[in-house]
Steps between C-alpha positions, in 0.01 A plus 500: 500500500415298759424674891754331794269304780397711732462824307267766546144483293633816302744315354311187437243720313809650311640174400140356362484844299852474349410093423193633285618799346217589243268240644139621636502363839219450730502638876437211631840351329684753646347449873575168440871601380515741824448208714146579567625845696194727587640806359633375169327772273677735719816376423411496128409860549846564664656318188308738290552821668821503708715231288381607202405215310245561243213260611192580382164442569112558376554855590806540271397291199114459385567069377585421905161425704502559828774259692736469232865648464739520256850580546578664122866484540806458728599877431448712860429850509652717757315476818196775559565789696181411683683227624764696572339758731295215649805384602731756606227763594588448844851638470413853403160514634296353732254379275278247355504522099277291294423627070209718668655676778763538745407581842640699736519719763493777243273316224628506159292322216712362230381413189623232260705694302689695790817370616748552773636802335100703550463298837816717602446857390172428659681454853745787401802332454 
């Protein structure tokens, strides 16, 4: 796959992954792939985490050192419903959710394994 000019660094990142499937890369390969963008292991987070691509890391697989990735495959799973609350919070609460906690005027703490359907019977709905 190759990115149009002009496309975002997420999708730069993206296309460099899918071009290397199975291939340890190096972050400083994909900053260089993300046209040197300041945020770029952000956007390999949001990849990981809201796109679902399974991109791994040291955390994830004990061979990786520290600054190396591997994207394992091109399979996606379905996006995280922390991703999903951080998203849409807003429209049924007014709230900041992050994995820890959601703040709000009437604090709630979620943990990782609650999901939207706890967050509502906590709120009474």
């Amino acid at each position: 796959m190759r990115s149009k000019q002009g496309s975002g660094s997420k999708q730069r990142i993206l296309d460099y992954f899918l071009a290397h499937v199975g291939t340890v890369l190096d972050s400083r390969d994909i900053q260089k792939a993300s046209g040197w963008a300041a945020e770029w292991a952000r956007r390999v987070r949001e990849l990981r985490n809201e796109e679902g691509y399974q991109i791994l890391s040291h955390k994830d697989r004990v061979g990786l050192k520290p600054g190396q990735y591997l994207l394992e495959t091109t399979v996606r799973f379905p996006a995280s419903k922390w991703a999903f609350l951080r998203r849409y919070a807003h429209r049924f609460l007014s709230a900041t959710v992050t994995p820890a906690r959601c703040v709000v005027s009437r604090p709630v703490i979620l943990t990782r394994s609650a999901g939207l359907d706890q967050l509502g019977s906590q709120w009474g709905t």
